[in-house]
PDB file of N, CA, C and O in Angstrom:
ATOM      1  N   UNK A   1       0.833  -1.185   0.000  1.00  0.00           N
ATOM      2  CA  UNK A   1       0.000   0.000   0.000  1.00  0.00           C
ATOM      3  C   UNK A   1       0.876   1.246   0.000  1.00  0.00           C
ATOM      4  O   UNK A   1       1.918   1.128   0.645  1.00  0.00           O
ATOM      5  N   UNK A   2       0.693   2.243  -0.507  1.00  0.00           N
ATOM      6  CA  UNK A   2       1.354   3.363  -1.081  1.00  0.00           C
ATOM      7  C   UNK A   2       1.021   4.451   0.642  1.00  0.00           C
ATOM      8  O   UNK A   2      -0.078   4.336   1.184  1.00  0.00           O
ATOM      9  N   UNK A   3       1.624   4.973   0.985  1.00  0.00           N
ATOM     10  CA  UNK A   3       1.797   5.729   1.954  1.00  0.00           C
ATOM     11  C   UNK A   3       1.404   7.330   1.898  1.00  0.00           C
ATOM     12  O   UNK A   3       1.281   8.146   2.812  1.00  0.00           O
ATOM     13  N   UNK A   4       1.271   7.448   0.620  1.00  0.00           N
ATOM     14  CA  UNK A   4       0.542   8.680   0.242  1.00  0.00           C
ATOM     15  C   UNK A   4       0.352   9.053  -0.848  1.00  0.00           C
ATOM     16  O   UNK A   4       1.069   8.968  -1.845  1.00  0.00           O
ATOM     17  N   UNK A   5      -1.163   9.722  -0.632  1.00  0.00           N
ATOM     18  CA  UNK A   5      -1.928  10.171  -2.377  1.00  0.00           C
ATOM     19  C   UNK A   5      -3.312   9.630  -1.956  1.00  0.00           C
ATOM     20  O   UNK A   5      -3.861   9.883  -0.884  1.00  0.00           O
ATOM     21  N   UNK A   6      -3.721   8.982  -2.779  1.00  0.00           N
ATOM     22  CA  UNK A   6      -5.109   8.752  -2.931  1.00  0.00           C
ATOM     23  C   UNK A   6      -5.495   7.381  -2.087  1.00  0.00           C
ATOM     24  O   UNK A   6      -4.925   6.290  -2.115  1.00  0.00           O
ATOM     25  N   UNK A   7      -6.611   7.786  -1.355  1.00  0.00           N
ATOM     26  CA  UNK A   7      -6.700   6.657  -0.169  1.00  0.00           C
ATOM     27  C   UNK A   7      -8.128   5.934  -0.545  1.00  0.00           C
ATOM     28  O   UNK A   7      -8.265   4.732  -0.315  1.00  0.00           O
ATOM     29  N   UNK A   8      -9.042   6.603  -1.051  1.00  0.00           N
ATOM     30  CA  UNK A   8     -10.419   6.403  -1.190  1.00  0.00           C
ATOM     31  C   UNK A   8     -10.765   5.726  -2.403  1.00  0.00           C
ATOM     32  O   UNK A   8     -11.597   4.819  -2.422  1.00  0.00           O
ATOM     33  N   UNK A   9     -10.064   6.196  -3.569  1.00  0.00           N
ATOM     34  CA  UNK A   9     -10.077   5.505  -4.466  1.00  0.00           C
ATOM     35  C   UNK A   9      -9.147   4.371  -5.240  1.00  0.00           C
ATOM     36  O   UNK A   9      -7.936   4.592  -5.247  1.00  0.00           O
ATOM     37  N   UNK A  10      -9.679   3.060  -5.951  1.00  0.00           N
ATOM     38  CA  UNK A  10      -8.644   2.781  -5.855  1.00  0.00           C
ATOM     39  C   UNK A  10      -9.255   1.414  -7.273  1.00  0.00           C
ATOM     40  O   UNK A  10     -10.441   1.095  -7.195  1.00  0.00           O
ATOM     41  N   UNK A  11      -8.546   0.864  -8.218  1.00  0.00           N
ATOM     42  CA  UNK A  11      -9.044  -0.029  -9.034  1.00  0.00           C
ATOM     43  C   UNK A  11      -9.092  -1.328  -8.524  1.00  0.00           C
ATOM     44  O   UNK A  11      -9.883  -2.117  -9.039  1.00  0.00           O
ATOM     45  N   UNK A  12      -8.495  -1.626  -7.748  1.00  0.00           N
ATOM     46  CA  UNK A  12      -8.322  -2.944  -6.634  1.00  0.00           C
ATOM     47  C   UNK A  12      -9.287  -3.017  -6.074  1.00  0.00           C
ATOM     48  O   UNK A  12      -9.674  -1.860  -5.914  1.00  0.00           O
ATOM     49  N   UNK A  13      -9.940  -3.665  -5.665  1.00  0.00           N
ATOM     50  CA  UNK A  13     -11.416  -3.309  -4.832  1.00  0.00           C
ATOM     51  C   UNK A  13     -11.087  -4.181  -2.865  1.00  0.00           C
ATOM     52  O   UNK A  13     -11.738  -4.105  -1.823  1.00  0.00           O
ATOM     53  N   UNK A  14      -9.921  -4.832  -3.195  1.00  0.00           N
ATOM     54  CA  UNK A  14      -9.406  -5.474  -2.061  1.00  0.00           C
ATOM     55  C   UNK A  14      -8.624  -4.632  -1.188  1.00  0.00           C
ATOM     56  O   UNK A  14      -8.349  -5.046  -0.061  1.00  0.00           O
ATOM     57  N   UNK A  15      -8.174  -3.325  -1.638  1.00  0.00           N
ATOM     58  CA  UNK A  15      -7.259  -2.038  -0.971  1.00  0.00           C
ATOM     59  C   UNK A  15      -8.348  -1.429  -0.467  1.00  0.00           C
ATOM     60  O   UNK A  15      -8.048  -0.392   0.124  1.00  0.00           O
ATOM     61  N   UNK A  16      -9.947  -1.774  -0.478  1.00  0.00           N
ATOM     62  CA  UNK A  16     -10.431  -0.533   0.034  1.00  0.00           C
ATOM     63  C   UNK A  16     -11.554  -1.089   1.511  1.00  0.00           C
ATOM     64  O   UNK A  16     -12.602  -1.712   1.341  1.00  0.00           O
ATOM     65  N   UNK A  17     -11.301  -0.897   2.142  1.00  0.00           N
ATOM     66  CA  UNK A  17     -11.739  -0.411   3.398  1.00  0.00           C
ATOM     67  C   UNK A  17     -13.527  -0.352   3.591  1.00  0.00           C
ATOM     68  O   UNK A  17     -13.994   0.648   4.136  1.00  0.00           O
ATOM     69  N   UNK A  18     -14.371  -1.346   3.169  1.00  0.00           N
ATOM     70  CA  UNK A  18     -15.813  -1.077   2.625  1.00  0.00           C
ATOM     71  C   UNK A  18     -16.754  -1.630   4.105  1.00  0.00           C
ATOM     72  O   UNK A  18     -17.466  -2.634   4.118  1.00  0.00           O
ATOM     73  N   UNK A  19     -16.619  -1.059   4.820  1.00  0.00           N
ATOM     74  CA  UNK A  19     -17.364  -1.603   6.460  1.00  0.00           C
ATOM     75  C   UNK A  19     -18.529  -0.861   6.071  1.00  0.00           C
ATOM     76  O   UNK A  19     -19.284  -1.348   6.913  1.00  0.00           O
ATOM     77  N   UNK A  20     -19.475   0.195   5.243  1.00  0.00           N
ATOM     78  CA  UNK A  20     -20.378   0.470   5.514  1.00  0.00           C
ATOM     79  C   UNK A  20     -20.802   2.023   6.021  1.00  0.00           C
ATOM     80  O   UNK A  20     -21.930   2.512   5.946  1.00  0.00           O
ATOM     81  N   UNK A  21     -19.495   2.709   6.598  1.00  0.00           N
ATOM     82  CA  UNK A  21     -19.670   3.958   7.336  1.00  0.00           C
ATOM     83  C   UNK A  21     -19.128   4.634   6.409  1.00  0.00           C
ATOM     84  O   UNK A  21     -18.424   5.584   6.752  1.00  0.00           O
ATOM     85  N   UNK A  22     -19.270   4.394   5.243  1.00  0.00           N
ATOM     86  CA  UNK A  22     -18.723   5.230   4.369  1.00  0.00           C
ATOM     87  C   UNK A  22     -20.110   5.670   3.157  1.00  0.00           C
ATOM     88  O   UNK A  22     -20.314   4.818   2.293  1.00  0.00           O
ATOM     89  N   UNK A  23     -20.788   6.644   3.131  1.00  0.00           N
ATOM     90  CA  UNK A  23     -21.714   6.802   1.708  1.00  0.00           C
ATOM     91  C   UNK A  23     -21.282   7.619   0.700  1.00  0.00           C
ATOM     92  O   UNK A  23     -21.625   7.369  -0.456  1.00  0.00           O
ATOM     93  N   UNK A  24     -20.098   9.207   1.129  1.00  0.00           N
ATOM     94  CA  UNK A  24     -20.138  10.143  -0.141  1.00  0.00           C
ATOM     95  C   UNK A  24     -18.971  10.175   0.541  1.00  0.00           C
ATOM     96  O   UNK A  24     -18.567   9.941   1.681  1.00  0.00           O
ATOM     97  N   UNK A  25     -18.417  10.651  -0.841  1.00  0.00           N
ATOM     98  CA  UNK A  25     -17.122  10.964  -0.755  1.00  0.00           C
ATOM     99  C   UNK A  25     -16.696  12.403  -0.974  1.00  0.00           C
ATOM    100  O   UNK A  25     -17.473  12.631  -1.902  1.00  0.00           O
ATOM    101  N   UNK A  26     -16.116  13.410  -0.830  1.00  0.00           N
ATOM    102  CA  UNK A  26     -15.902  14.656  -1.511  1.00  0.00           C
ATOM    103  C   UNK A  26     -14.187  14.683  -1.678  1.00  0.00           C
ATOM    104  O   UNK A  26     -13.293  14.784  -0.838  1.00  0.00           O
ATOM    105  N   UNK A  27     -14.171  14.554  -3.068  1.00  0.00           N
ATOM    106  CA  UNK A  27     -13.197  14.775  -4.343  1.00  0.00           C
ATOM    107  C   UNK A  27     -12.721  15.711  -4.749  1.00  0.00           C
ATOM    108  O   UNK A  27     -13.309  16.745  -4.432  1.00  0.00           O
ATOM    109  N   UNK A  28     -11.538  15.857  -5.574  1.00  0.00           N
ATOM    110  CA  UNK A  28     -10.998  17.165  -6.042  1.00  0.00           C
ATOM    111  C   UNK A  28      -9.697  17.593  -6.445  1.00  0.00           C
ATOM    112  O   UNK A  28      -8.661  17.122  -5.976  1.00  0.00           O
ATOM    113  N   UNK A  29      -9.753  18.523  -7.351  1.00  0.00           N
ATOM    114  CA  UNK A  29      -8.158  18.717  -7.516  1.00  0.00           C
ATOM    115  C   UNK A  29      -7.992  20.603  -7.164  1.00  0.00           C
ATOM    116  O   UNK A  29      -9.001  21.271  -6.943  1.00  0.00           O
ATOM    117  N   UNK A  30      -6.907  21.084  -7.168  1.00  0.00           N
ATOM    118  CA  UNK A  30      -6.880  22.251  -6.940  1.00  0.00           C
ATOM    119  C   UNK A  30      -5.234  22.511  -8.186  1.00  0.00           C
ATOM    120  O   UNK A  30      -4.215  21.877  -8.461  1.00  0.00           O
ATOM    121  N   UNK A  31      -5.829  23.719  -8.548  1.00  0.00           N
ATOM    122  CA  UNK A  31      -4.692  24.083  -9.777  1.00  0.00           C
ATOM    123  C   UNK A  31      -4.720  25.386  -9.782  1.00  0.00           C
ATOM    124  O   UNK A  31      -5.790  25.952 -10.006  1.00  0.00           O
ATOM    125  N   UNK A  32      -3.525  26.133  -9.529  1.00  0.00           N
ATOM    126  CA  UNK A  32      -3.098  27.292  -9.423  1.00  0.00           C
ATOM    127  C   UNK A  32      -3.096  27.822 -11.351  1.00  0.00           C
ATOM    128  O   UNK A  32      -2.986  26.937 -12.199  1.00  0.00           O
ATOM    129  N   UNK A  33      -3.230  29.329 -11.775  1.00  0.00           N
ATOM    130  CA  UNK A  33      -3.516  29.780 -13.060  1.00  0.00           C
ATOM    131  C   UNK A  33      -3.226  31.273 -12.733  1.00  0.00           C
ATOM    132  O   UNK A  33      -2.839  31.883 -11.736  1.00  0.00           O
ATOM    133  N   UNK A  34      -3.521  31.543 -13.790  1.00  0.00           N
ATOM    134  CA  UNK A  34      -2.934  33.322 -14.088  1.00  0.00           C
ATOM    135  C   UNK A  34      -3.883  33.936 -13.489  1.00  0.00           C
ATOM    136  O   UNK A  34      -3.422  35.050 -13.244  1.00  0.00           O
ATOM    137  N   UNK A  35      -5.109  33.868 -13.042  1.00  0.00           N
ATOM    138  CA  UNK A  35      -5.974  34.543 -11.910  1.00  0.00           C
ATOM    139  C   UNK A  35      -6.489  33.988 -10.622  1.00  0.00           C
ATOM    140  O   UNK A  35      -7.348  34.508  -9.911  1.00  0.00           O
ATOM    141  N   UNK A  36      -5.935  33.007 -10.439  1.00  0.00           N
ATOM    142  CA  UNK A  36      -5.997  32.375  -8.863  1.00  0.00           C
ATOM    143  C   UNK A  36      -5.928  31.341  -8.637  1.00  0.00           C
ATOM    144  O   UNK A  36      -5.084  30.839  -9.378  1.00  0.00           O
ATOM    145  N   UNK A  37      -6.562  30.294  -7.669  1.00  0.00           N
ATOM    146  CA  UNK A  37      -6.800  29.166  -7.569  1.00  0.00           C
ATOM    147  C   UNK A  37      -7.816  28.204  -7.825  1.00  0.00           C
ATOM    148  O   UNK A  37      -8.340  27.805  -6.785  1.00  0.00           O
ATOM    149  N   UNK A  38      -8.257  27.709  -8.853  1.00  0.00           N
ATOM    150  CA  UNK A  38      -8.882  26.473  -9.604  1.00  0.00           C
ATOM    151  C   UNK A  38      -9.555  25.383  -8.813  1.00  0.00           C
ATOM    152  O   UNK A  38      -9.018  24.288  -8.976  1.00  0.00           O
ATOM    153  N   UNK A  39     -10.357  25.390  -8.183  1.00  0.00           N
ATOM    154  CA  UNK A  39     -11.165  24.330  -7.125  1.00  0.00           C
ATOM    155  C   UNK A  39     -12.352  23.401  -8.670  1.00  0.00           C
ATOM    156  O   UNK A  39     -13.261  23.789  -9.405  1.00  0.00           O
ATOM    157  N   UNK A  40     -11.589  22.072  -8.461  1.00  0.00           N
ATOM    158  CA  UNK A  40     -12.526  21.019  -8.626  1.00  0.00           C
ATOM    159  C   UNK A  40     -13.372  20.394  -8.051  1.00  0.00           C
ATOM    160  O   UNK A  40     -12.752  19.485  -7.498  1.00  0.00           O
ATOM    161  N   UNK A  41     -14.829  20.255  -7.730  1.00  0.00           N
ATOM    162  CA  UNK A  41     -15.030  19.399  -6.795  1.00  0.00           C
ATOM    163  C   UNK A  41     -15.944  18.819  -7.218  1.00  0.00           C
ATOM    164  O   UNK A  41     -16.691  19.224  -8.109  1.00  0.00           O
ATOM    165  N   UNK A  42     -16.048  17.284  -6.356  1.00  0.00           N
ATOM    166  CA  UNK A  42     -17.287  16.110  -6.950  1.00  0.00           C
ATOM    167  C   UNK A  42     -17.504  15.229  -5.611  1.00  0.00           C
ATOM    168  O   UNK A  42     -16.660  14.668  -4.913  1.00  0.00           O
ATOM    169  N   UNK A  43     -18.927  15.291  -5.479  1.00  0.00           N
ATOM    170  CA  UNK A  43     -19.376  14.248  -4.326  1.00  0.00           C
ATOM    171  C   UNK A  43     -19.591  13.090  -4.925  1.00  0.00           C
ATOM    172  O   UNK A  43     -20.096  13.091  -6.048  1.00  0.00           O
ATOM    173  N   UNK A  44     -19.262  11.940  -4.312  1.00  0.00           N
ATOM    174  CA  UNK A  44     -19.525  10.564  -4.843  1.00  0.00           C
ATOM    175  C   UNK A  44     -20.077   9.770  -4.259  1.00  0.00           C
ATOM    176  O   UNK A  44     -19.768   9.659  -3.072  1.00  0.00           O
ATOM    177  N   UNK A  45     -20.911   9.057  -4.702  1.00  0.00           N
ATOM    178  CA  UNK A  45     -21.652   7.698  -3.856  1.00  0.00           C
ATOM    179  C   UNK A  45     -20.976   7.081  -3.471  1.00  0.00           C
ATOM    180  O   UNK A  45     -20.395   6.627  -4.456  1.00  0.00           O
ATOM    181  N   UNK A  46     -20.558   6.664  -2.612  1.00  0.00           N
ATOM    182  CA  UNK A  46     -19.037   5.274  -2.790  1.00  0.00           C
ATOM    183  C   UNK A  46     -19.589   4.291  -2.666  1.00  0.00           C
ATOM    184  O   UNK A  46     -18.816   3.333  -2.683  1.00  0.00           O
ATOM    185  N   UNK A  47     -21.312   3.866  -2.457  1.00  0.00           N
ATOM    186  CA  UNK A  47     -22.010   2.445  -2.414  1.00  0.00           C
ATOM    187  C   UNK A  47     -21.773   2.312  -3.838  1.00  0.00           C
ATOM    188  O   UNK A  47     -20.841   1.569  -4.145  1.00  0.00           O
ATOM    189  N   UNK A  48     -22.551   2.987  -4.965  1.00  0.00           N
ATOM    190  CA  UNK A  48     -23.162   2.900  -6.386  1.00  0.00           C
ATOM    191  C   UNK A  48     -21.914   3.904  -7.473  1.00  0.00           C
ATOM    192  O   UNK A  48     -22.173   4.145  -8.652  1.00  0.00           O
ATOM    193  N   UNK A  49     -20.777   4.312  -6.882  1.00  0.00           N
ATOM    194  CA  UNK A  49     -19.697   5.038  -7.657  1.00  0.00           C
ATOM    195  C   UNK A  49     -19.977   5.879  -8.336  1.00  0.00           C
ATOM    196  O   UNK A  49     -19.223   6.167  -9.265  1.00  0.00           O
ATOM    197  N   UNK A  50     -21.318   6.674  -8.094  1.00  0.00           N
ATOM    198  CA  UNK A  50     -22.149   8.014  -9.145  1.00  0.00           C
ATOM    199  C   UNK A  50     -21.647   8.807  -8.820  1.00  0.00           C
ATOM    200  O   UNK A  50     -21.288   8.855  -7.644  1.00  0.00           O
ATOM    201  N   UNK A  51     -21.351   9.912  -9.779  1.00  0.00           N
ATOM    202  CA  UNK A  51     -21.075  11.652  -8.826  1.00  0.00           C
ATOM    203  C   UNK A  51     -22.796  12.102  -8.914  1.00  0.00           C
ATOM    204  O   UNK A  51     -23.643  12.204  -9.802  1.00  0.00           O
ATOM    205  N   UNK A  52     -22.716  12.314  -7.271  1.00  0.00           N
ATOM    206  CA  UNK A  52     -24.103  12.791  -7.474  1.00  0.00           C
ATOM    207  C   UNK A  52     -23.939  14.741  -7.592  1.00  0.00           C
ATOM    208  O   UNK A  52     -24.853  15.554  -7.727  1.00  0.00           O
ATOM    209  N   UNK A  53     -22.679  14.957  -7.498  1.00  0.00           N
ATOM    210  CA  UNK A  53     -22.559  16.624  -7.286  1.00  0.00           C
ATOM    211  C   UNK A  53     -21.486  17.092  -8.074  1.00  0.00           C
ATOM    212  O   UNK A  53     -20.847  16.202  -8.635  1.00  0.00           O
ATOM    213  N   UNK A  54     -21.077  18.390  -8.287  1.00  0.00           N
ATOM    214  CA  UNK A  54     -20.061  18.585  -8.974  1.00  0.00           C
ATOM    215  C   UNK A  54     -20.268  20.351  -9.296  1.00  0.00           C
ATOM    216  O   UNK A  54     -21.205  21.097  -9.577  1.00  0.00           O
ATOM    217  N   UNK A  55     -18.683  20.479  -9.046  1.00  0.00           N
ATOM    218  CA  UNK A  55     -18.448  22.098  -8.832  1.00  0.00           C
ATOM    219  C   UNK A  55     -16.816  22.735  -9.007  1.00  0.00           C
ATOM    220  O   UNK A  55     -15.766  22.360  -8.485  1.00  0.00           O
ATOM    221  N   UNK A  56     -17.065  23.717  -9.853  1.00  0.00           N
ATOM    222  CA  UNK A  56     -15.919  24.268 -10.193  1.00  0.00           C
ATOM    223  C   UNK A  56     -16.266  26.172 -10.125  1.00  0.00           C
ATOM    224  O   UNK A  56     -17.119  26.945 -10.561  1.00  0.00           O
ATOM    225  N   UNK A  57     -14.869  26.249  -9.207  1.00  0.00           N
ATOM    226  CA  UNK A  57     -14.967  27.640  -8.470  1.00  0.00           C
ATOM    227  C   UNK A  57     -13.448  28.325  -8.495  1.00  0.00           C
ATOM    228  O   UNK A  57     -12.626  27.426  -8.318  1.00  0.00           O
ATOM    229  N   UNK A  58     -12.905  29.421  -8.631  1.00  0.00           N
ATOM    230  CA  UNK A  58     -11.647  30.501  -8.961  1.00  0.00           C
ATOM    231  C   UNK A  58     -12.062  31.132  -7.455  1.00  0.00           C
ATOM    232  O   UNK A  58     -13.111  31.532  -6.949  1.00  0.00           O
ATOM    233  N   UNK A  59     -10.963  31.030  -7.113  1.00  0.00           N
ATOM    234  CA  UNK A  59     -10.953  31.996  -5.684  1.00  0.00           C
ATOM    235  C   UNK A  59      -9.543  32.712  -6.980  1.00  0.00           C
ATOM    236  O   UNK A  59      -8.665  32.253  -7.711  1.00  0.00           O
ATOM    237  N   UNK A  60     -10.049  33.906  -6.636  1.00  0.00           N
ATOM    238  CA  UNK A  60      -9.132  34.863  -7.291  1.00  0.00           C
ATOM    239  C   UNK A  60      -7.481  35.066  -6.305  1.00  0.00           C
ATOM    240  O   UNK A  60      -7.611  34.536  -5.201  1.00  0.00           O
ATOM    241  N   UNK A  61      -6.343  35.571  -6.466  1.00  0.00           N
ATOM    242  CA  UNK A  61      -5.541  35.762  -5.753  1.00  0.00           C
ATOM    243  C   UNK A  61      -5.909  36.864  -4.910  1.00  0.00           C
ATOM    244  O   UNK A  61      -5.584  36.692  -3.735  1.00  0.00           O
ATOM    245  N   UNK A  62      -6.381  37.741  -5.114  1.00  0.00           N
ATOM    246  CA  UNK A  62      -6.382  38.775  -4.120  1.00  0.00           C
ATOM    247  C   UNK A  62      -7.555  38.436  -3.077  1.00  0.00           C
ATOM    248  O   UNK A  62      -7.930  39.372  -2.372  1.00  0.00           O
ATOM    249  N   UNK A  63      -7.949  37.632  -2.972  1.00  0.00           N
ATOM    250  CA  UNK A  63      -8.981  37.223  -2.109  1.00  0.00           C
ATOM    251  C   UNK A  63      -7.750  35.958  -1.278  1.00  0.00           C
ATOM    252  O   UNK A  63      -7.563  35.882  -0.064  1.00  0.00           O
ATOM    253  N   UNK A  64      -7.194  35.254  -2.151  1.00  0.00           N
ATOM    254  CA  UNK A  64      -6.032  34.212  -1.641  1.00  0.00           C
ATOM    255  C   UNK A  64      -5.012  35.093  -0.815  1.00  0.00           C
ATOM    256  O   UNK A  64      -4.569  34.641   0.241  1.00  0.00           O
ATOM    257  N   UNK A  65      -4.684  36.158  -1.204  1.00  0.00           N
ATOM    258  CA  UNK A  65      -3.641  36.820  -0.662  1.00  0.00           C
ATOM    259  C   UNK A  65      -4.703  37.722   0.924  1.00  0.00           C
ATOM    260  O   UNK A  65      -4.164  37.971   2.002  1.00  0.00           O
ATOM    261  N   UNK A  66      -5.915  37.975   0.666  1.00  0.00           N
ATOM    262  CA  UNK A  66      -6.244  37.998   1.852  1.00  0.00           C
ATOM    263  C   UNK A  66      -6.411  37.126   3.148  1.00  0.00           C
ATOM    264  O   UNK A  66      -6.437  37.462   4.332  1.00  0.00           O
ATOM    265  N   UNK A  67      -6.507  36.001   2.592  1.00  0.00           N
ATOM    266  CA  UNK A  67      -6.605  35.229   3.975  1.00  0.00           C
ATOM    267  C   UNK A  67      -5.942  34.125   4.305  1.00  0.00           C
ATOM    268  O   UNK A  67      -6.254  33.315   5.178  1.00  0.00           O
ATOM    269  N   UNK A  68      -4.684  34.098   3.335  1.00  0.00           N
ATOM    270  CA  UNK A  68      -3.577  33.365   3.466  1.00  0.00           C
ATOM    271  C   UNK A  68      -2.367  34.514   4.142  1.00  0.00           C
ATOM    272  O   UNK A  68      -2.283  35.534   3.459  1.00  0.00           O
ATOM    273  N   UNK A  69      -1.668  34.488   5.069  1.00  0.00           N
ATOM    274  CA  UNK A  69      -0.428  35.199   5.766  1.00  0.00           C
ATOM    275  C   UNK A  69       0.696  34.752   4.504  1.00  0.00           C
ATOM    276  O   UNK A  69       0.857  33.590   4.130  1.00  0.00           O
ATOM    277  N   UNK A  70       1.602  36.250   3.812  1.00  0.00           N
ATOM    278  CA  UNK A  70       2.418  35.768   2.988  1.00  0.00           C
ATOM    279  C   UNK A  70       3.644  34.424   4.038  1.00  0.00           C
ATOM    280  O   UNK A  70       4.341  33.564   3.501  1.00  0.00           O
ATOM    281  N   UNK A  71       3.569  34.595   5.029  1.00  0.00           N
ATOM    282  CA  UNK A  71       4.423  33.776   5.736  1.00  0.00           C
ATOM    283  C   UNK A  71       4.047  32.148   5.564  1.00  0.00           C
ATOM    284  O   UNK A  71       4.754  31.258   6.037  1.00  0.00           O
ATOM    285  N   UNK A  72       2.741  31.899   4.764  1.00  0.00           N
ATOM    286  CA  UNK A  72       2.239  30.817   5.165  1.00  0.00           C
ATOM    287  C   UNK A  72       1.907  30.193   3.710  1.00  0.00           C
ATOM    288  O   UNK A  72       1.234  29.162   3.699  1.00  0.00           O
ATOM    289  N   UNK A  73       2.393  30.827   2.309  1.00  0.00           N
ATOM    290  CA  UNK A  73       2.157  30.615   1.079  1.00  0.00           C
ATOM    291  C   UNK A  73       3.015  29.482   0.669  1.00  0.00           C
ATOM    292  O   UNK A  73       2.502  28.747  -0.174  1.00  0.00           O
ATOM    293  N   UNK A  74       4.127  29.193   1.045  1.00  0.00           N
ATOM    294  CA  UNK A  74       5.223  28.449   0.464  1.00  0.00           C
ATOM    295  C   UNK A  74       4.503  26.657   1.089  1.00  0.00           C
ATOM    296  O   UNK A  74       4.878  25.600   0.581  1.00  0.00           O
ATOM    297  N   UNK A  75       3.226  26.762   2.498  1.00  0.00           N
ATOM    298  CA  UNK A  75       2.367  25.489   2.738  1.00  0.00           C
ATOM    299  C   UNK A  75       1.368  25.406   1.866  1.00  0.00           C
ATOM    300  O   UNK A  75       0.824  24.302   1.822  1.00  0.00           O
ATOM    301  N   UNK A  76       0.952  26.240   1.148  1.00  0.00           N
ATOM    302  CA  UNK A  76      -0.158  26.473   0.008  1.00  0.00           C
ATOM    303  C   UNK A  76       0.037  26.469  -1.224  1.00  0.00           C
ATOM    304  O   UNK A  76      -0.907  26.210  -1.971  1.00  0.00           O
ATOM    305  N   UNK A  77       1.470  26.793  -1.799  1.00  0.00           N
ATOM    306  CA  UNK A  77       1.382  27.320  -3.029  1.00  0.00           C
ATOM    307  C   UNK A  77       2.814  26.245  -3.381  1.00  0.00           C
ATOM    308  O   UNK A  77       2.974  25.722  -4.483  1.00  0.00           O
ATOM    309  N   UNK A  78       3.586  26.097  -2.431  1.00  0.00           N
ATOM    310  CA  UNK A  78       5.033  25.110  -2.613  1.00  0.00           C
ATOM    311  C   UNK A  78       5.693  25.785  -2.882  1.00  0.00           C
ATOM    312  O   UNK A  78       5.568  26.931  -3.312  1.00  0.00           O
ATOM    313  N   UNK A  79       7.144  24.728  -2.512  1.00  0.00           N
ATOM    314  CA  UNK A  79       8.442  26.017  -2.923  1.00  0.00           C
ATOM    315  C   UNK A  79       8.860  26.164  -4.631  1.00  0.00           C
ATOM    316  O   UNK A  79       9.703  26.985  -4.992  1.00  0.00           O
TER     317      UNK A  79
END
Protein backbone atom coordinates (compact mmCIF):
# COMPACT_ATOMS: atom_id res chain seq x y z
CA UNK A 1 0.00 0.00 0.00
CA UNK A 2 1.35 3.36 -1.08
CA UNK A 3 1.80 5.73 1.95
CA UNK A 4 0.54 8.68 0.24
CA UNK A 5 -1.93 10.17 -2.38
CA UNK A 6 -5.11 8.75 -2.93
CA UNK A 7 -6.70 6.66 -0.17
CA UNK A 8 -10.42 6.40 -1.19
CA UNK A 9 -10.08 5.51 -4.47
CA UNK A 10 -8.64 2.78 -5.86
CA UNK A 11 -9.04 -0.03 -9.03
CA UNK A 12 -8.32 -2.94 -6.63
CA UNK A 13 -11.42 -3.31 -4.83
CA UNK A 14 -9.41 -5.47 -2.06
CA UNK A 15 -7.26 -2.04 -0.97
CA UNK A 16 -10.43 -0.53 0.03
CA UNK A 17 -11.74 -0.41 3.40
CA UNK A 18 -15.81 -1.08 2.62
CA UNK A 19 -17.36 -1.60 6.46
CA UNK A 20 -20.38 0.47 5.51
CA UNK A 21 -19.67 3.96 7.34
CA UNK A 22 -18.72 5.23 4.37
CA UNK A 23 -21.71 6.80 1.71
CA UNK A 24 -20.14 10.14 -0.14
CA UNK A 25 -17.12 10.96 -0.75
CA UNK A 26 -15.90 14.66 -1.51
CA UNK A 27 -13.20 14.78 -4.34
CA UNK A 28 -11.00 17.17 -6.04
CA UNK A 29 -8.16 18.72 -7.52
CA UNK A 30 -6.88 22.25 -6.94
CA UNK A 31 -4.69 24.08 -9.78
CA UNK A 32 -3.10 27.29 -9.42
CA UNK A 33 -3.52 29.78 -13.06
CA UNK A 34 -2.93 33.32 -14.09
CA UNK A 35 -5.97 34.54 -11.91
CA UNK A 36 -6.00 32.37 -8.86
CA UNK A 37 -6.80 29.17 -7.57
CA UNK A 38 -8.88 26.47 -9.60
CA UNK A 39 -11.17 24.33 -7.13
CA UNK A 40 -12.53 21.02 -8.63
CA UNK A 41 -15.03 19.40 -6.80
CA UNK A 42 -17.29 16.11 -6.95
CA UNK A 43 -19.38 14.25 -4.33
CA UNK A 44 -19.52 10.56 -4.84
CA UNK A 45 -21.65 7.70 -3.86
CA UNK A 46 -19.04 5.27 -2.79
CA UNK A 47 -22.01 2.45 -2.41
CA UNK A 48 -23.16 2.90 -6.39
CA UNK A 49 -19.70 5.04 -7.66
CA UNK A 50 -22.15 8.01 -9.15
CA UNK A 51 -21.07 11.65 -8.83
CA UNK A 52 -24.10 12.79 -7.47
CA UNK A 53 -22.56 16.62 -7.29
CA UNK A 54 -20.06 18.59 -8.97
CA UNK A 55 -18.45 22.10 -8.83
CA UNK A 56 -15.92 24.27 -10.19
CA UNK A 57 -14.97 27.64 -8.47
CA UNK A 58 -11.65 30.50 -8.96
CA UNK A 59 -10.95 32.00 -5.68
CA UNK A 60 -9.13 34.86 -7.29
CA UNK A 61 -5.54 35.76 -5.75
CA UNK A 62 -6.38 38.78 -4.12
CA UNK A 63 -8.98 37.22 -2.11
CA UNK A 64 -6.03 34.21 -1.64
CA UNK A 65 -3.64 36.82 -0.66
CA UNK A 66 -6.24 38.00 1.85
CA UNK A 67 -6.61 35.23 3.98
CA UNK A 68 -3.58 33.37 3.47
CA UNK A 69 -0.43 35.20 5.77
CA UNK A 70 2.42 35.77 2.99
CA UNK A 71 4.42 33.78 5.74
CA UNK A 72 2.24 30.82 5.17
CA UNK A 73 2.16 30.61 1.08
CA UNK A 74 5.22 28.45 0.46
CA UNK A 75 2.37 25.49 2.74
CA UNK A 76 -0.16 26.47 0.01
CA UNK A 77 1.38 27.32 -3.03
CA UNK A 78 5.03 25.11 -2.61
CA UNK A 79 8.44 26.02 -2.92
Amino acid sequence: MISTGDFVFSRNSDELLLDGTMTYVLTGTMAYNKRGLIINARMVNFENKRVVSTSKKLIPYFVLDSIIPSSDKHAVIGD
